[in-house]
Structures are given as structure tokens and as C-alpha cells.
N, C-alpha and C positions, 0 to 999 in steps of 0.2 A: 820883882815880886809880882801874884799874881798872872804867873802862867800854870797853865794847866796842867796836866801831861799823863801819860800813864808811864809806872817806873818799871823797869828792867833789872832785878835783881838778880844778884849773885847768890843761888840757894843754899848754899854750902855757909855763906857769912853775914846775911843780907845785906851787902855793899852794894850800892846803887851805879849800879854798872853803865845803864844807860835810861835817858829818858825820852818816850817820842811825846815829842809837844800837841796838843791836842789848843782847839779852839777853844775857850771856858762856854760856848754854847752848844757844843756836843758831848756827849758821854764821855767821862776821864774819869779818873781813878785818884787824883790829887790836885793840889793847888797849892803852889808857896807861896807862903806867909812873909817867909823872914828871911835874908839870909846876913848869918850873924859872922863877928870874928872870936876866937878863943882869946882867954888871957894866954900868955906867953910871947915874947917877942922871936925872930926868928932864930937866934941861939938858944932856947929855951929848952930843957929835956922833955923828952915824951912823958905827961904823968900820968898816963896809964891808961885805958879804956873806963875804967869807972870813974875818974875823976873827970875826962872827956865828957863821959856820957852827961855824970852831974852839969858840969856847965852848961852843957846846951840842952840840958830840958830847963834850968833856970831862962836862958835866952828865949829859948820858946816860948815859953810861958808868957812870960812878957809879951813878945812879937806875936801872940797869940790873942791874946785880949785887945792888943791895939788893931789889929788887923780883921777879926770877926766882930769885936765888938761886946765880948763878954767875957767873963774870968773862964778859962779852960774848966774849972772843976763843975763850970753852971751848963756848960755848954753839951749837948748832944754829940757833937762829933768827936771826933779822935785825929792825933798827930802822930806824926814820924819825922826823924830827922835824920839827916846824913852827915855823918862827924869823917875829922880825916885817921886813916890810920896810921899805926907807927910809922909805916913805912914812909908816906905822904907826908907826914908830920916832920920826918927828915931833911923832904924838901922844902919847906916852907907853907903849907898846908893848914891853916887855922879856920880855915872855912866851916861854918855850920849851916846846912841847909833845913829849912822846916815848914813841912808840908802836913796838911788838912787833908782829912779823907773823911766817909762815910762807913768807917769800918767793912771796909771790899766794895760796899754798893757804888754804882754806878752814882755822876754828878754831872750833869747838865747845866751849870751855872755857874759865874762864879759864887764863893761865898764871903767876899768880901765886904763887910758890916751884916751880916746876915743877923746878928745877935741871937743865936740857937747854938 
């Protein structure tokens, strides 16, 4: 937690293809929060994109408030996360990643306890 980066997305799905790490005292485009695990053990069926998606905005949330330091809904900024897809989820893939941005602006800092 607490690297920086700017993300490399997939335009077609927005699947976080790659990310170049950036120092948190230069210009980047995000900062993870959190990186959570889904319910399901590794036999578990894929439950879907939307049920995915639900779980890890609850985990965000969460990893969101303890990491900036205020409830997401009080907060200024905005988040995205990186869930795995079916495909990945195949492999054992339960990862969620959750990252803090400036809605596109540039961020020069971290924002870790920021409480904004």
C-alpha cells in the first residue's frame, strides 16, 4: 500500500494492464489504498462481475476510510479498483486492488491520512 503510479489501461475493458510506479512526490495519477482478498476459496465458482464488483467496493470502502482517514462519501476524492476476471478467477485470482485519485488531476503527494 501506498505506492503511487500512473495506470495503463485496457481501453476496450478498463483492466489495469500495467502500472509505471511513480514516486508519491511527483506527479501520478493514483495511490493504493488497499489491496484486499475476495470471499471464495480457491474452488470457488466465478460469481459474476457484479457480485465481484459489489464486494470490492465494500472492501474499499472500508480500506478507504482507514487509509485517508475519512468516510469515502465525506471525502473529495474518488477511487477505482482492480478486481480479477473470470478468466484470472480460474486461476486462483481473488485479488482486489484500490486506488485513490483526483478525478484525472494530477497528485504530487501522498494522500495517506489527508482526511479530504
Amino acid at each position: 500500500m501506498g505506492d503511487c503510479f500512473d495506470p495503463v489501461v485496457d481501453t476496450d475493458d478498463d483492466f489495469l494492464l500495467a502500472a509505471i510506479v511513480r514516486p508519491c512526490a511527483q506527479p501520478h495519477r493514483a495511490e493504493v489504498f488497499g489491496v484486499e482478498e475476495l470471499e471464495g476459496g480457491s474452488t470457488a465458482a466465478y460469481p459474476g462481475g457484479s457480485e465481484v464488483s459489489a464486494q470490492a467496493e465494500t472492501l474499499c470502502d472500508a480500506a478507504f476510510e482507514t487509509y485517508i482517514g475519512i468516510d469515502f462519501d465525506d471525502s473529495r476524492y474518488a477511487y477505482t479498483f482492480y478486481t480479477p476476471s473470470e478468466a484470472t478467477w480460474l486461476g486462483g485470482d481473488r485479488g482486489v486492488m484500490c486506488a485513490v485519485d483526483d478525478d484525472g488531476d494530477p497528485i504530487s503527494r501522498s494522500l495517506k491520512g489527508v482526511k479530504r
